[in-house]
N, C-alpha and C positions, 0 to 999 in steps of 0.2 A: 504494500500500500504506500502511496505515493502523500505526505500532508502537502495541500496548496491551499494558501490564502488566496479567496476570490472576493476581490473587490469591486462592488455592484454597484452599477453607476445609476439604475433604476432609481434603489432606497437609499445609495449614500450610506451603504454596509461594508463593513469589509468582516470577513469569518474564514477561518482554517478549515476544509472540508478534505475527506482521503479519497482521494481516488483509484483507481488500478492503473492506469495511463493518462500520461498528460493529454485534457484537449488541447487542437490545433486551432488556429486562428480560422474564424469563419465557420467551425461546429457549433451547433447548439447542445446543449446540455438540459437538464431539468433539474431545478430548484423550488424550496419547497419557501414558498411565500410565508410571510408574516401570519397572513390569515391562516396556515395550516395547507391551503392549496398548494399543487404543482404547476409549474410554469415552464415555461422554455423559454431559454436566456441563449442569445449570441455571443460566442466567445470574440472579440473584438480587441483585446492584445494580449501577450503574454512574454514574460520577459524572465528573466533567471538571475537572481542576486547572491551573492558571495556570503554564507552564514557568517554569524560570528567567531564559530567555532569548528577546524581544521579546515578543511579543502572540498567544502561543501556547498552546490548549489542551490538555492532553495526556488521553484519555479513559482510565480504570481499569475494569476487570471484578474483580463478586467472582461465584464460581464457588460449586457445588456437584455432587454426585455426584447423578444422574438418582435418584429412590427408586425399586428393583425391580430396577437393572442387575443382574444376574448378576455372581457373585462381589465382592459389595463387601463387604468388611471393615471395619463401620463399628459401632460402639457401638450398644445402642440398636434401636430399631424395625426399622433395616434390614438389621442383622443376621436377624434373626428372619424377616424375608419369605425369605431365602433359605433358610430350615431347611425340613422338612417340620414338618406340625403335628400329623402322626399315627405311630401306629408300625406297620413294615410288617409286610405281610402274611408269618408264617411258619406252614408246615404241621406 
């Protein structure tokens, strides 16, 4: 198991999660929201920093929230993909 700190630019979180394999830039992953739900998040950079202790990498994820997921409450364009863009039909 692999520890990587993934820091989510969504929530403005950062958290140590273990993985088996590092994701690659441009994967999505699934993370388990605040609310308790799961989500898919874009991996959108990852970088390798030098531990403090011997001759060890330690690899970072930055995260993002999938554009279209259902119910994302986010500012901005993605907002809007979840509204309707028309008004409904009434008799």
């Amino acid at each position: 198991m692999i520890e990587i700190e993934v820091q989510n630019e969504t929530h403005q979180t950062q958290e140590r999660l273990k993985f088996v394999t590092v994701p690659r830039i441009g994967e999505g992953i699934r993370l388990r929201e605040p609310d308790g739900f799961w989500t898919s998040y874009d991996v959108i950079d990852l970088w390798y920093q030098k531990a403090e202790y011997g001759d060890i990498w330690v690899p970072y994820l930055h995260v993002r929230i999938t554009e279209g997921e259902v119910g994302a409450k986010l500012p901005g364009p993605l907002t809007q993909l979840a509204q309707p863009e028309h008004e409904p039909f009434t008799a």
